[in-house]
PyMOL Python script that loads the backbone (N, CA, C, O; Angstrom):
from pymol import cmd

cmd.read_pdbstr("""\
ATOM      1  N   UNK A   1       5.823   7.261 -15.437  1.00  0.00           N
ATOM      2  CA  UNK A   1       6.952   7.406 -14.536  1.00  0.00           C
ATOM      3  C   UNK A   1       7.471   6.021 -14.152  1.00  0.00           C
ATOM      4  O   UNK A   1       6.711   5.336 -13.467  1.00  0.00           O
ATOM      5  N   UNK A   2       8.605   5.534 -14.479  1.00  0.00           N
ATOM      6  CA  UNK A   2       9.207   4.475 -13.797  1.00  0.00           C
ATOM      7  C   UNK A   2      10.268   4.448 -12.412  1.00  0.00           C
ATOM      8  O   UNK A   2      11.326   5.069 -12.313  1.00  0.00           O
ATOM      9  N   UNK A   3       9.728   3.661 -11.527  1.00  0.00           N
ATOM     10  CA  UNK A   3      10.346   3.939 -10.589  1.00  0.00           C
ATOM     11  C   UNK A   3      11.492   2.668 -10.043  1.00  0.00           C
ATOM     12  O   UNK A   3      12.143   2.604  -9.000  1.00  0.00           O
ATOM     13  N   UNK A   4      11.426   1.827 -11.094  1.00  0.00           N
ATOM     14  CA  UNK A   4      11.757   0.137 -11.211  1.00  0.00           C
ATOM     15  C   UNK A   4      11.293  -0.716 -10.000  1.00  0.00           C
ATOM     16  O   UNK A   4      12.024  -1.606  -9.566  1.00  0.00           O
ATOM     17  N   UNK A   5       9.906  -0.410  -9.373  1.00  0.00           N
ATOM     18  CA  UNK A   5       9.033  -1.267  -9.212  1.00  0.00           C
ATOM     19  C   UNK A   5       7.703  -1.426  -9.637  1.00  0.00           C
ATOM     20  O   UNK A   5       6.996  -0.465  -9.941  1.00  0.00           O
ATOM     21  N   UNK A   6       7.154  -3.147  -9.690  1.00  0.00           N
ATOM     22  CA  UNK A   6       6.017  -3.203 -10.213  1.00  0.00           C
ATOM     23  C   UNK A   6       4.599  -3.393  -9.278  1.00  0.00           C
ATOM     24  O   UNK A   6       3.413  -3.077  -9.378  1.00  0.00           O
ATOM     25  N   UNK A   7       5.237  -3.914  -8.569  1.00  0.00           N
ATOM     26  CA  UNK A   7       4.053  -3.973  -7.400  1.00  0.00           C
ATOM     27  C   UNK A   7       4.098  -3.455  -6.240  1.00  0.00           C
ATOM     28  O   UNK A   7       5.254  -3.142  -5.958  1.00  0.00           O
ATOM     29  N   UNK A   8       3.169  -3.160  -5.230  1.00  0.00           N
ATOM     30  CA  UNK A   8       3.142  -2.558  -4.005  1.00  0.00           C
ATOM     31  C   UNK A   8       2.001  -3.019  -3.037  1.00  0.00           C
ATOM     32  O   UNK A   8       0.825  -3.144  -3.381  1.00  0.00           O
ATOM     33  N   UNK A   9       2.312  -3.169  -2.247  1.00  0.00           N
ATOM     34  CA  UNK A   9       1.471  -3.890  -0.981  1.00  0.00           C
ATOM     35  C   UNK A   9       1.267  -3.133   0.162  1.00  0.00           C
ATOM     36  O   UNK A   9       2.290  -2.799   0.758  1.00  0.00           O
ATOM     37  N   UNK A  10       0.505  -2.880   0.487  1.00  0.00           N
ATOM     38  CA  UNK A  10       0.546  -1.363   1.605  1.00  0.00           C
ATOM     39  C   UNK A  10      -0.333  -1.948   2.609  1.00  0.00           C
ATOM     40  O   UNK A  10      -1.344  -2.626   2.427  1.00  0.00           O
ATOM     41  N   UNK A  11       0.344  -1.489   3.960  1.00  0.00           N
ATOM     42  CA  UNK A  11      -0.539  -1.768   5.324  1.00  0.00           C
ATOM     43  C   UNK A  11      -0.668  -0.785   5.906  1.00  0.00           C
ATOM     44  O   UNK A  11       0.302  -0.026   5.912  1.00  0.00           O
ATOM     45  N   UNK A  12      -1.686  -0.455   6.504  1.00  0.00           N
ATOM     46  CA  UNK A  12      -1.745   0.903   8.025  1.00  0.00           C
ATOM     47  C   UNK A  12      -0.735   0.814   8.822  1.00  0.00           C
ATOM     48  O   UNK A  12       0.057  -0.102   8.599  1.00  0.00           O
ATOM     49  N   UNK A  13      -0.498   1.655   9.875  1.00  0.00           N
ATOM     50  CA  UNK A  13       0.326   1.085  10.872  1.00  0.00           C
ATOM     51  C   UNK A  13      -0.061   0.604  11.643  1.00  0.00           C
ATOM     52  O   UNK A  13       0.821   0.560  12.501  1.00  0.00           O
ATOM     53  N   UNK A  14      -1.253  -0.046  12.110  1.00  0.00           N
ATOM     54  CA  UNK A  14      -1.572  -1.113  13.236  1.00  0.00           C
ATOM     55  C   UNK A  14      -1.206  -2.502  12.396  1.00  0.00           C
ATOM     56  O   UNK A  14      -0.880  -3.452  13.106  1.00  0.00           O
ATOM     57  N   UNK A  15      -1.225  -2.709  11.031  1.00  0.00           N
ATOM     58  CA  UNK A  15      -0.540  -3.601  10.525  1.00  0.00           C
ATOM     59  C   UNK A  15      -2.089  -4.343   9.347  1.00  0.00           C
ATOM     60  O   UNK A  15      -1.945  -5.492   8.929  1.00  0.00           O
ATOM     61  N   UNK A  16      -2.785  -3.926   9.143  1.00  0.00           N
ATOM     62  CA  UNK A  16      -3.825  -4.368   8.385  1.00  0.00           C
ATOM     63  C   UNK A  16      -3.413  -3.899   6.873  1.00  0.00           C
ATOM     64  O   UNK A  16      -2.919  -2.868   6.416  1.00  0.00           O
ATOM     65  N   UNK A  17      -3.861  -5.176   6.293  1.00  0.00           N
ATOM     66  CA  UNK A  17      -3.762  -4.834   4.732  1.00  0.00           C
ATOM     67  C   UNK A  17      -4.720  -3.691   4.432  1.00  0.00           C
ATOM     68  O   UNK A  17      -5.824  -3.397   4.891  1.00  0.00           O
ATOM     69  N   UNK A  18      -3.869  -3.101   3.435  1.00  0.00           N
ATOM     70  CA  UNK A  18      -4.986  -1.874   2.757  1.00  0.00           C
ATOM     71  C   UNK A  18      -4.825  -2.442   1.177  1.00  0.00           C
ATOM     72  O   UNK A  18      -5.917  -2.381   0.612  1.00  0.00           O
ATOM     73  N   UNK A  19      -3.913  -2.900   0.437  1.00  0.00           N
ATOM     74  CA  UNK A  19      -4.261  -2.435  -1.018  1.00  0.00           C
ATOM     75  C   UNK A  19      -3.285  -3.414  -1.403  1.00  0.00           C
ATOM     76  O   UNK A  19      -2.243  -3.441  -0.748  1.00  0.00           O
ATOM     77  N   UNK A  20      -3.444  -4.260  -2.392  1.00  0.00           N
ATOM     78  CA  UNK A  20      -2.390  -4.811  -3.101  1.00  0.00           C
ATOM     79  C   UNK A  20      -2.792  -4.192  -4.909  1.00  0.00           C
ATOM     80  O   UNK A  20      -3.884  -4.146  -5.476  1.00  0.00           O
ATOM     81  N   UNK A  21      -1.570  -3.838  -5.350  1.00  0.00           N
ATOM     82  CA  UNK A  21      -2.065  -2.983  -6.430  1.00  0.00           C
ATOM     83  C   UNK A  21      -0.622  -3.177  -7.374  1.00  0.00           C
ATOM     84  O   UNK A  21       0.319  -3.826  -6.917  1.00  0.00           O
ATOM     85  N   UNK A  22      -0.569  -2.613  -8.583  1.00  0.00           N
ATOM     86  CA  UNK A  22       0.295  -2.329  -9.347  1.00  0.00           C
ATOM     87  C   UNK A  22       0.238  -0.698  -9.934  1.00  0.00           C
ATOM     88  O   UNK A  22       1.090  -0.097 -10.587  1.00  0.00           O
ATOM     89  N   UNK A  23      -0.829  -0.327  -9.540  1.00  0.00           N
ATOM     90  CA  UNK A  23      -0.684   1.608 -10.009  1.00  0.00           C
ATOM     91  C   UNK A  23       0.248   2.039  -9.325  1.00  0.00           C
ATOM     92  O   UNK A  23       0.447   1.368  -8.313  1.00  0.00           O
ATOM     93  N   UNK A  24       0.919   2.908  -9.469  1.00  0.00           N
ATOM     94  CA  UNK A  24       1.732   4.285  -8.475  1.00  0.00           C
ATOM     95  C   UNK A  24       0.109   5.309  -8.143  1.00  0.00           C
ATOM     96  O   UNK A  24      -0.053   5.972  -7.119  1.00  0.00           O
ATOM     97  N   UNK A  25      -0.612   5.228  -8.939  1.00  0.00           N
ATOM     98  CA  UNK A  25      -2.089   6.006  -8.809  1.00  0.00           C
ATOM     99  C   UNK A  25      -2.713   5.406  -7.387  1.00  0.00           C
ATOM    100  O   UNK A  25      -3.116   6.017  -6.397  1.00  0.00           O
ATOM    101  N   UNK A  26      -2.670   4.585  -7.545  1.00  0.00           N
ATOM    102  CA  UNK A  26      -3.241   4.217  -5.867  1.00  0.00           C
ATOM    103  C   UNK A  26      -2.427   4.592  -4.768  1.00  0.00           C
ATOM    104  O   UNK A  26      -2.851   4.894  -3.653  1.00  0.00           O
ATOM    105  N   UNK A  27      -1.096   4.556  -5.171  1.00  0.00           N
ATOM    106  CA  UNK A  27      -0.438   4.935  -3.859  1.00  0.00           C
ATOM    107  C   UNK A  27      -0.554   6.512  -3.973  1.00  0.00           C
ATOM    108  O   UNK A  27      -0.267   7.174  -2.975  1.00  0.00           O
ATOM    109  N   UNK A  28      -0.819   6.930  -4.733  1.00  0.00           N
ATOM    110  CA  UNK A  28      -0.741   8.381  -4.625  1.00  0.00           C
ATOM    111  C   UNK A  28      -1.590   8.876  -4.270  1.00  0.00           C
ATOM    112  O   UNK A  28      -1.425   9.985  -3.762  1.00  0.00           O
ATOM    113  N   UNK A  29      -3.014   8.272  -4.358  1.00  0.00           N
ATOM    114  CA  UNK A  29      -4.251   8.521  -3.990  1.00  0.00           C
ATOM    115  C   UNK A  29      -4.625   8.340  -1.856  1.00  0.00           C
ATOM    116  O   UNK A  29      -5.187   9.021  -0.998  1.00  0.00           O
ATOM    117  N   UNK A  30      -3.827   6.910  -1.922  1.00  0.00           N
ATOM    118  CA  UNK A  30      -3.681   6.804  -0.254  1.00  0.00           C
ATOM    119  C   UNK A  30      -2.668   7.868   0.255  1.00  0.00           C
ATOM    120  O   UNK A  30      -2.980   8.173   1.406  1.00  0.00           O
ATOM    121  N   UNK A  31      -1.610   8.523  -0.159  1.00  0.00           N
ATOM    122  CA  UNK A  31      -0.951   9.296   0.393  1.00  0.00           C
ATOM    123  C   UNK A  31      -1.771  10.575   0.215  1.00  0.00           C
ATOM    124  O   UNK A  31      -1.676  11.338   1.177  1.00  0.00           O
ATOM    125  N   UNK A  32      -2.605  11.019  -0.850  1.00  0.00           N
ATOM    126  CA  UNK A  32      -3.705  11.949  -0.481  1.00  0.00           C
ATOM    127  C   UNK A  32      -4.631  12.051   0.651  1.00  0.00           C
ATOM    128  O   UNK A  32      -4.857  13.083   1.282  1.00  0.00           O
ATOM    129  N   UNK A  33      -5.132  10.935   0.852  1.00  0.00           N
ATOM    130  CA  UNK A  33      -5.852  10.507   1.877  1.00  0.00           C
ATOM    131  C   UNK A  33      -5.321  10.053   3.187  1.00  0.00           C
ATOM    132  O   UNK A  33      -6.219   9.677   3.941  1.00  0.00           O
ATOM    133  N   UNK A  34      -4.252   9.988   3.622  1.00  0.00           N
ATOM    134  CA  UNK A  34      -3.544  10.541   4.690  1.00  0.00           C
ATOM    135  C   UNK A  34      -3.113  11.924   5.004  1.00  0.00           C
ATOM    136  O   UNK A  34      -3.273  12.472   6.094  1.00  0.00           O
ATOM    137  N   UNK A  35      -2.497  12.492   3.856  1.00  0.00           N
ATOM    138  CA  UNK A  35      -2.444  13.561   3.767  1.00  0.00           C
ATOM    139  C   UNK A  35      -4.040  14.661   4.366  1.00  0.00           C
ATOM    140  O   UNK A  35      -3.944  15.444   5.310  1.00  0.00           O
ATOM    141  N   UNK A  36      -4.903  14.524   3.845  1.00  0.00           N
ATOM    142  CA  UNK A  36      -5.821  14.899   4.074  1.00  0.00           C
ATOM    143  C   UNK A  36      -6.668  14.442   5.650  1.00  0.00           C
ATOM    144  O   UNK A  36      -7.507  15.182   6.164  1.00  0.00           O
ATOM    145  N   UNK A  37      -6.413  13.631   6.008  1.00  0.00           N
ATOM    146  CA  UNK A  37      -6.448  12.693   7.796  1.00  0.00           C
ATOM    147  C   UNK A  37      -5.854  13.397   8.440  1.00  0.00           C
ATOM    148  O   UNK A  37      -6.390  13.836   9.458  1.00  0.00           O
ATOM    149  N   UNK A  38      -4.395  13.815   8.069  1.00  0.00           N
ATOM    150  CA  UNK A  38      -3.604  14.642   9.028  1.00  0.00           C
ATOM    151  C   UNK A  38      -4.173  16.141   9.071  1.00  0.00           C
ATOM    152  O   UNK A  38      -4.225  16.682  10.175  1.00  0.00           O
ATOM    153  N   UNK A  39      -4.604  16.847   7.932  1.00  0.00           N
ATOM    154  CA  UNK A  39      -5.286  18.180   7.791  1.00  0.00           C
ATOM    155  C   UNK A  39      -6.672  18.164   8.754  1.00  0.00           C
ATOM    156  O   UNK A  39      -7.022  19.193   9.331  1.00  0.00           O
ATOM    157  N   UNK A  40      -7.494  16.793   8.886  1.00  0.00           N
ATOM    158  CA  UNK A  40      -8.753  17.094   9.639  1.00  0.00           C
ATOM    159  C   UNK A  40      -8.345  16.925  11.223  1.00  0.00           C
ATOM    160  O   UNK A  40      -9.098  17.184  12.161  1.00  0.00           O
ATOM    161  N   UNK A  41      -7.390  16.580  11.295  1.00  0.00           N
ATOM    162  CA  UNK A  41      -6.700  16.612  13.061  1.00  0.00           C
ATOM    163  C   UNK A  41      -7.735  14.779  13.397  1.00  0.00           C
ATOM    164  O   UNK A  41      -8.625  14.637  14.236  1.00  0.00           O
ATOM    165  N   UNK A  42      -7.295  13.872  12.607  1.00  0.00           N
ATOM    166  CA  UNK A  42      -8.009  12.460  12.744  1.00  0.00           C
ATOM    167  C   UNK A  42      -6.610  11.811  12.351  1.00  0.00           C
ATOM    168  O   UNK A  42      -6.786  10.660  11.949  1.00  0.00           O
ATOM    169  N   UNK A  43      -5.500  12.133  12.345  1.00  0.00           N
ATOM    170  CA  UNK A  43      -4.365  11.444  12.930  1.00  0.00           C
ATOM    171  C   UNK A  43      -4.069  10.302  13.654  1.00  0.00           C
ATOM    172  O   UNK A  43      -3.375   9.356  13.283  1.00  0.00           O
ATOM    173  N   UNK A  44      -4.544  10.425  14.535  1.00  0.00           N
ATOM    174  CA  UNK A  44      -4.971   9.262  15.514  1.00  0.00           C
ATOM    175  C   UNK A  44      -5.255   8.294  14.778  1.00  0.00           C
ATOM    176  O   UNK A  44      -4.448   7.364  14.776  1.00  0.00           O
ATOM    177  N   UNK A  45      -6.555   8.180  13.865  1.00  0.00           N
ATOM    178  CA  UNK A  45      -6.731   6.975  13.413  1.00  0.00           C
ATOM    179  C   UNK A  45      -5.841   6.004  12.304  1.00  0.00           C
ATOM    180  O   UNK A  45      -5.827   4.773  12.305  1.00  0.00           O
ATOM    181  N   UNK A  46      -5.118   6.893  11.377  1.00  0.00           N
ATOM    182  CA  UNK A  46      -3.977   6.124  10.806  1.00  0.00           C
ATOM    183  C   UNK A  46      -2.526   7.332  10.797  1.00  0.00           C
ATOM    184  O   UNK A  46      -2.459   8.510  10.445  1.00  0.00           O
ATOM    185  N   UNK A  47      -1.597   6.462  11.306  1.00  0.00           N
ATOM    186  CA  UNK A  47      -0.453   7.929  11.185  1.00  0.00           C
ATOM    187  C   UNK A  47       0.727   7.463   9.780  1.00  0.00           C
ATOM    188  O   UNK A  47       1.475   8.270   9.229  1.00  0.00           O
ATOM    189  N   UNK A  48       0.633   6.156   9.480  1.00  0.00           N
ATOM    190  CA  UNK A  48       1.694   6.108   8.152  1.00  0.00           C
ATOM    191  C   UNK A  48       1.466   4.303   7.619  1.00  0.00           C
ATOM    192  O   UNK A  48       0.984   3.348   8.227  1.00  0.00           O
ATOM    193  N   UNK A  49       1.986   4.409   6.402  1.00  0.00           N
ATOM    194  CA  UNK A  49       1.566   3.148   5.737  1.00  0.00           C
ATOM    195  C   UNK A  49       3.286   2.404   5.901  1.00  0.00           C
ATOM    196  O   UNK A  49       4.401   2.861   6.154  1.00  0.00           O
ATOM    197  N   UNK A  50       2.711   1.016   5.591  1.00  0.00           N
ATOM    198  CA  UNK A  50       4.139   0.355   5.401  1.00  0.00           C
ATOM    199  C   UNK A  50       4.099  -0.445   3.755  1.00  0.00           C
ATOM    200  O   UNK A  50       3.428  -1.437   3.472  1.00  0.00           O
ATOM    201  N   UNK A  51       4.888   0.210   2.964  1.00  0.00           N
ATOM    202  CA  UNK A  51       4.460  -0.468   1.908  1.00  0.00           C
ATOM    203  C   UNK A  51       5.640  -1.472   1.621  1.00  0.00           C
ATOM    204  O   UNK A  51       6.741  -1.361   2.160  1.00  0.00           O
ATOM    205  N   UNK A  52       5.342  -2.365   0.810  1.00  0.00           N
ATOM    206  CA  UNK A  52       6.356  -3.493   0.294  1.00  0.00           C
ATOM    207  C   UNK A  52       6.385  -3.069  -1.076  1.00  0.00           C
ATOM    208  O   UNK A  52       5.296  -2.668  -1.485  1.00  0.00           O
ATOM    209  N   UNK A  53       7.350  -3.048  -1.911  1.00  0.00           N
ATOM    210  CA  UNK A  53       7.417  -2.546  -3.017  1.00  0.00           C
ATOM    211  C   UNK A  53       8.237  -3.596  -4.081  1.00  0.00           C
ATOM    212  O   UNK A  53       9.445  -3.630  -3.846  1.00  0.00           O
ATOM    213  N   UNK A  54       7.921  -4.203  -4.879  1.00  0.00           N
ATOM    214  CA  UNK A  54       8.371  -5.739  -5.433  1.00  0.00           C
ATOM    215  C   UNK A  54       9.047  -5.680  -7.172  1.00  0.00           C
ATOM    216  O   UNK A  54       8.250  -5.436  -8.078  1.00  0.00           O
ATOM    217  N   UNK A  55      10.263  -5.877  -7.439  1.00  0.00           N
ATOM    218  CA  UNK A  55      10.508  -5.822  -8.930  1.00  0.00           C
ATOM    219  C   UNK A  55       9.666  -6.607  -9.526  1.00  0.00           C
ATOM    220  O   UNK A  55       9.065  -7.484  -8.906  1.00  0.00           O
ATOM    221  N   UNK A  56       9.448  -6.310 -11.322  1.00  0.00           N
ATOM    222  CA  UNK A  56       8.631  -6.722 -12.223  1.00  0.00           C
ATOM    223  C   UNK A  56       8.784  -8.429 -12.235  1.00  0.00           C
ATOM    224  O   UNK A  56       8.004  -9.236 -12.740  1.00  0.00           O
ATOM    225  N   UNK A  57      10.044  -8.693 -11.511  1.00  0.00           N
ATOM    226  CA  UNK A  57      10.745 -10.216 -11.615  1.00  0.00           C
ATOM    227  C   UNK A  57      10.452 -10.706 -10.639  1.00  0.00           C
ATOM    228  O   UNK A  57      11.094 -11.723 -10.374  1.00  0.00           O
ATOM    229  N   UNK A  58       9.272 -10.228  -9.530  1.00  0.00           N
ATOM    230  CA  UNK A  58       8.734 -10.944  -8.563  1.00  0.00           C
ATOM    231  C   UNK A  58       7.123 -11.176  -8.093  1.00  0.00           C
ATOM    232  O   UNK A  58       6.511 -11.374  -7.044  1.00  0.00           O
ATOM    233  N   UNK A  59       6.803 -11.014  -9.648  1.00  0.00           N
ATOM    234  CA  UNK A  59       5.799 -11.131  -9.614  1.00  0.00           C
ATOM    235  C   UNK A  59       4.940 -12.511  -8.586  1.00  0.00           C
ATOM    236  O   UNK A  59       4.048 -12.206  -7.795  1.00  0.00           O
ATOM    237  N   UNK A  60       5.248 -13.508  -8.717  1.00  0.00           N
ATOM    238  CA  UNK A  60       4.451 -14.440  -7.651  1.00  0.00           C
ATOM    239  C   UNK A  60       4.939 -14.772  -6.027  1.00  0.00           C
ATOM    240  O   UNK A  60       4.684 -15.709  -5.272  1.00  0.00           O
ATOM    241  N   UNK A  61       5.683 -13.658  -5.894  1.00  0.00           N
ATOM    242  CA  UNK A  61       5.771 -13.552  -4.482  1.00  0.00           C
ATOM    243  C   UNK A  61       4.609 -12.117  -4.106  1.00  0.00           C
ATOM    244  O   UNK A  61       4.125 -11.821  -3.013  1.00  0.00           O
ATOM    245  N   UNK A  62       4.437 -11.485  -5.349  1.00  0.00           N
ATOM    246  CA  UNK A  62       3.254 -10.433  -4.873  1.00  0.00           C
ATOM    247  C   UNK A  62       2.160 -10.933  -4.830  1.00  0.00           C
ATOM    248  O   UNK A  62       1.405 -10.760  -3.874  1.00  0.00           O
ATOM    249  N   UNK A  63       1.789 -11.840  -6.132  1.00  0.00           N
ATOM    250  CA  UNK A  63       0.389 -12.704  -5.641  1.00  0.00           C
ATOM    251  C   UNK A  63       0.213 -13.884  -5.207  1.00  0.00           C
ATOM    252  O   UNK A  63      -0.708 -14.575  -5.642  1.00  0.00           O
ATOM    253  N   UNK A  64       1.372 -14.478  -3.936  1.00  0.00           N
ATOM    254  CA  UNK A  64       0.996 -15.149  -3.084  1.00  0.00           C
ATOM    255  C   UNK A  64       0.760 -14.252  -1.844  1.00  0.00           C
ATOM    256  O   UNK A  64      -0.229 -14.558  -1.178  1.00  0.00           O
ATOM    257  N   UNK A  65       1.504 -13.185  -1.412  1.00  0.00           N
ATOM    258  CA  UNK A  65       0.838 -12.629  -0.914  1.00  0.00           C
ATOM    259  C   UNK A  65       0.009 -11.986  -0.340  1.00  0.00           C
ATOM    260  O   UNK A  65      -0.050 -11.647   0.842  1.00  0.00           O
ATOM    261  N   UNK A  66      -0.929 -11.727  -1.521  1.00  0.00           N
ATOM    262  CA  UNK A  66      -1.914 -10.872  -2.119  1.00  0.00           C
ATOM    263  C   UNK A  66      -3.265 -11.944  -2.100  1.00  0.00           C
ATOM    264  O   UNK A  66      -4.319 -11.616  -1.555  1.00  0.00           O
ATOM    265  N   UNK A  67      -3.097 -13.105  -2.694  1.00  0.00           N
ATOM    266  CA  UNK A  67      -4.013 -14.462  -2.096  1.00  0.00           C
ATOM    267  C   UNK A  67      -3.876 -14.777  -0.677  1.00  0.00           C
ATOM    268  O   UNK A  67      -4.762 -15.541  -0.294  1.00  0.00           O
ATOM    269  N   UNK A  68      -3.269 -14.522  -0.023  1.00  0.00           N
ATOM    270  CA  UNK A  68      -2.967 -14.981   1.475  1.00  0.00           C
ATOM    271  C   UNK A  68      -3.719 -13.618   2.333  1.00  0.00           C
ATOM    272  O   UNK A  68      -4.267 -13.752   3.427  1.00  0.00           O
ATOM    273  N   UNK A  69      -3.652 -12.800   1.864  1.00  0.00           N
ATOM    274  CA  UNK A  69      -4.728 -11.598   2.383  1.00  0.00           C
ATOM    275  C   UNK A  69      -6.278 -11.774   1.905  1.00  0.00           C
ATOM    276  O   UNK A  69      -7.216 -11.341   2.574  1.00  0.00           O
ATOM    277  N   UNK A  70      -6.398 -12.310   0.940  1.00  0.00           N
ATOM    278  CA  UNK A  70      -7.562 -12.218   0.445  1.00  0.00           C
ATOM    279  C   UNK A  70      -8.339 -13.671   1.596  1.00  0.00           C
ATOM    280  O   UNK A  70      -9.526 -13.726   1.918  1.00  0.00           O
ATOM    281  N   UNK A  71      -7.522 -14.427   1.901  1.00  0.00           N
ATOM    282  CA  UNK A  71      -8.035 -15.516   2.604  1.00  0.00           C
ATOM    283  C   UNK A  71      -8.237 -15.372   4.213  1.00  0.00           C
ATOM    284  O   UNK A  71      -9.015 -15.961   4.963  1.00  0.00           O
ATOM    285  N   UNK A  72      -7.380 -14.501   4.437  1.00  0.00           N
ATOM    286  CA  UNK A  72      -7.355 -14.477   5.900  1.00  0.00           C
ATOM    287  C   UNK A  72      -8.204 -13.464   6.954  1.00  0.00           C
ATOM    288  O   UNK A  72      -8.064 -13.583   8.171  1.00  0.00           O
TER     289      UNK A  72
END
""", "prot")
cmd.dss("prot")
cmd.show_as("cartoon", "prot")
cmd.util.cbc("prot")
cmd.orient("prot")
């Protein structure tokens, strides 16, 4: 499936990194797993992601990013 992005960067909403990735499989997998948070009534603990979503032509703004999480 092309969606004409290549990368994705996803945070909780208190603002913590969760995932720097290039699958659509991972994001689909965290939207399972919210999905499934909201079904156990544990809502509370995460209610929505903020993702950054980056063309194939920006690639080193995703992994400076993505190094700048890994450091901090």
């Amino acid at each position: 499936m092309q969606i004409g992005y290549s990368y994705f960067i996803v945070w909780d909403d208190p603002g913590f990194h969760l995932v720097s990735t290039t699958s659509l499989d991972t994001l689909i997998d965290l939207n399972r797993y919210l999905f499934k948070v909201w079904q156990n009534n544990c809502h509370i603990s995460i209610c929505n992601y903020d993702v950054l979503c980056l063309h194939r032509d920006d690639e080193d703004i995703y992994h400076n990013i993505r190094e700048w999480y890994k450091t901090y």
